[in-house]
GUVO-746954 format. One record per residue (C-alpha): residue in three letters; x, y, z. Coordinates in pm, 1 decimal, padded with zeros to 6 digits. Each point is the difference from the previous one (the first is absolute). Layout:
<nodes>
  rest        c1        c2        c3
   ala         X         Y         Z
...
</nodes>
This chain:
<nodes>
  rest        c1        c2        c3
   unk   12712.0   15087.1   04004.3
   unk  -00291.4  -00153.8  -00176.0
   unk  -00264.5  -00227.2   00158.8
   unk   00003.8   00205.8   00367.0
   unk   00336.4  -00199.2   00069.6
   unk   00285.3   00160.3   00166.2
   unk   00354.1  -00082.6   00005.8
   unk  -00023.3  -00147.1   00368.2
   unk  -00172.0  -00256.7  -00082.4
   unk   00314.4  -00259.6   00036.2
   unk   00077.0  -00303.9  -00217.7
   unk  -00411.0  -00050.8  -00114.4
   unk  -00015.3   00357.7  -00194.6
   unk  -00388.4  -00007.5  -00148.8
   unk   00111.4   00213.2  -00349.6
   unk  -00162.6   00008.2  -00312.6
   unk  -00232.2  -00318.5   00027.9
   unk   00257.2  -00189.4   00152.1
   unk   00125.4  -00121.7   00335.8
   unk   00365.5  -00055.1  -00025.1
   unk   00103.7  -00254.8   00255.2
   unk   00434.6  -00012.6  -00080.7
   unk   00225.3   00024.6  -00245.6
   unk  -00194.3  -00158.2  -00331.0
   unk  -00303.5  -00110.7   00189.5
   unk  -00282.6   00186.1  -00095.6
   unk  -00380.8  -00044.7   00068.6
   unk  -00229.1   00130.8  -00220.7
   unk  -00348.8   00171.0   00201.1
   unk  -00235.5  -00154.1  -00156.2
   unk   00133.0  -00359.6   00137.1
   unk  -00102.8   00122.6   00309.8
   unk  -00376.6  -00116.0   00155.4
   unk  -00132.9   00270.5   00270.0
   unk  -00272.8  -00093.2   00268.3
   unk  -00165.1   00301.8   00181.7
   unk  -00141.0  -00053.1   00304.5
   unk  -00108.4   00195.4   00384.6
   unk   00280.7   00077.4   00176.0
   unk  -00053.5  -00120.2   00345.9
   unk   00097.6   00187.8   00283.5
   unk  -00143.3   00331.9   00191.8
   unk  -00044.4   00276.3  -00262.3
   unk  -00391.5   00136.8   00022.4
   unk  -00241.0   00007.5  -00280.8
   unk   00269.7   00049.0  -00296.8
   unk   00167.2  -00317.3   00088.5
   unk  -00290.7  -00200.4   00027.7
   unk  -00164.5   00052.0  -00354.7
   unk   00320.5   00033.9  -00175.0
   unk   00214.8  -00272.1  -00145.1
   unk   00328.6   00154.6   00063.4
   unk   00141.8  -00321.7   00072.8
   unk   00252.7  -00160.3  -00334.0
   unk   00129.2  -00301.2  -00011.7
   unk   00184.3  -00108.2  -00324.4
   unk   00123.2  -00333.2  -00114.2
   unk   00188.9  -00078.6  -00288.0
   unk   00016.9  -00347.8  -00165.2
   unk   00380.4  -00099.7  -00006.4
   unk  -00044.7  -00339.1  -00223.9
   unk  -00217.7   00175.4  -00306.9
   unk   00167.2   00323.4  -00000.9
   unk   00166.6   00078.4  -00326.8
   unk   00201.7   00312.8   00092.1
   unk   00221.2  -00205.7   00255.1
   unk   00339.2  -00176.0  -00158.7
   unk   00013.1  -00360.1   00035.7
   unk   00290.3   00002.8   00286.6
   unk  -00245.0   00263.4   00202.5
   unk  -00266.9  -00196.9  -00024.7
   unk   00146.3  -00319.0   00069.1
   unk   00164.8   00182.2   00336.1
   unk  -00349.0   00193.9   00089.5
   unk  -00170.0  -00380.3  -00008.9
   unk   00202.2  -00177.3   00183.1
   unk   00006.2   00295.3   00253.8
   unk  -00327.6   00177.8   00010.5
   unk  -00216.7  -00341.7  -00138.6
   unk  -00237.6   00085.1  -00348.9
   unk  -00165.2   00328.8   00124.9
   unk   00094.9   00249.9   00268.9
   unk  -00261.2   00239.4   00158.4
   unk   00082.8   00289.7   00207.5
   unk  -00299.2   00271.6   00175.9
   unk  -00016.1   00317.4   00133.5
   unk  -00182.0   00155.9   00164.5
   unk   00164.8   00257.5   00271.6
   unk  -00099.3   00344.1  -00208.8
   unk  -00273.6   00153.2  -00001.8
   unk  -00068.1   00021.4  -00426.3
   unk   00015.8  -00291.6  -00200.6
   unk   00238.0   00208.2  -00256.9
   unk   00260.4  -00011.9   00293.8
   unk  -00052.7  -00337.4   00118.0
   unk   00026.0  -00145.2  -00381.5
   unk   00351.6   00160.1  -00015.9
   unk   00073.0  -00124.8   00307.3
   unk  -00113.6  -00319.5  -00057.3
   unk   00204.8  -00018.5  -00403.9
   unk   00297.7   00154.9   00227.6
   unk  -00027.8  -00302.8   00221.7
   unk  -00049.7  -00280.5  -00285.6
   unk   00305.7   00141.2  -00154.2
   unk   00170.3  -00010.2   00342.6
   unk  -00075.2  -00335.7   00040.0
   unk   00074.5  -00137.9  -00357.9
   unk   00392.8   00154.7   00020.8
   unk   00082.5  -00123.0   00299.6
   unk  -00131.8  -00319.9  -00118.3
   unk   00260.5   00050.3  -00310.3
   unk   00291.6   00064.4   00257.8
   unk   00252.4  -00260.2  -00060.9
   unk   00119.0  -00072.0   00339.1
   unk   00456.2  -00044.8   00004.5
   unk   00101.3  -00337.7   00098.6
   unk   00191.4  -00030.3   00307.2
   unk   00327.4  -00081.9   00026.3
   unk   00097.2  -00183.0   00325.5
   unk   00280.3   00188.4   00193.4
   unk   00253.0  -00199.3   00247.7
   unk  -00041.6   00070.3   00350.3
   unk   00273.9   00262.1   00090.4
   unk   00308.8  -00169.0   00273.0
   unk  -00138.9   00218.5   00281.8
   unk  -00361.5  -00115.4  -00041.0
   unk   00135.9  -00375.6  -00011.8
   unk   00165.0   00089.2   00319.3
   unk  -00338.8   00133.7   00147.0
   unk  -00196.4  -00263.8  -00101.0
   unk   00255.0  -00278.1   00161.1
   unk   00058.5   00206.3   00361.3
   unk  -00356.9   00019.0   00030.0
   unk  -00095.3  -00346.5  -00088.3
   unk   00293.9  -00091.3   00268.8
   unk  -00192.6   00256.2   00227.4
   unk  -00323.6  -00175.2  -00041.1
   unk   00179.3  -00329.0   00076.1
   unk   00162.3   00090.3   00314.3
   unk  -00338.9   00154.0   00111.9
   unk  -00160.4  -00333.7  -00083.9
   unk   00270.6  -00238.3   00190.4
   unk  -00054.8   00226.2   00307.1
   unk  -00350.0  -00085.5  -00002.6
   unk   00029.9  -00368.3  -00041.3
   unk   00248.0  -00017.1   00310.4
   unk  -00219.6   00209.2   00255.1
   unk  -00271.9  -00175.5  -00114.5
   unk   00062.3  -00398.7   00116.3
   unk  -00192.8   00093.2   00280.7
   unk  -00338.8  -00201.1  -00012.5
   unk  -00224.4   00215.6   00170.0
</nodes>
């Protein structure tokens, strides 16, 4: 596959100058702003003069690759921009991919259109439950009360 990307990468598949987020949403690379920075963290010399660290954020409200219902659902969501950083491997080549694999992450799960509930009835037996141990509870109570006129 072109670009390094393989096909594990899950719903944010990094192919061709594009991140595709779902069906019809697609984000075009070059949207993308990348910050490099020092990896905290033990790691010896390498890790301290290197800026393996990514972090990427992508602008939600000026991007023209998103369609107007996946921006208007990112927004109210996610807010304007989103940011997401990595920083866990040891090359920055790894931790960018890791870091577009998590912005993708984020932005579908953002799309996800959550199913309404619909509000059951309480099955007979559960009714019956519910009652015996509220009369349960009662009885317990009353018990109390009488052993307990005792001012002491």
């Amino acid at each position: 596959m072109p670009d390094g990307a393989d096909s594990t990468d899950g719903p944010s598949t990094a192919l061709g100058g594009v991140l595709r987020v779902a069906p019809g949403v697609v984000i075009r690379l070059d949207e993308l702003d990348w910050r490099f920075s020092a990896a905290g963290g033990p790691g010896g010399q390498h890790a301290n003069t290197s800026n393996t660290r990514a972090e990427v954020t992508f602008d939600i409200a000026a991007s023209p690759s998103l369609p107007g219902w996946a921006r208007a659902r990112l927004t109210s969501r996610l807010g304007d921009r989103v940011s997401v950083s990595a920083g866990e491997r040891r090359s920055q080549a790894q931790n960018r991919r890791l870091a577009l694999e998590r912005l993708g992450e984020r932005l579908a799960s953002a799309l996800e259109v959550e199913r309404p509930r619909r509000p059951t009835r309480p099955t007979g037996s559960s009714q019956r439950r519910r009652l015996e141990e509220k009369r349960r509870r009662g009885q317990l109570k009353r018990q109390r009360r009488a052993s307990g006129d005792d001012p002491g």
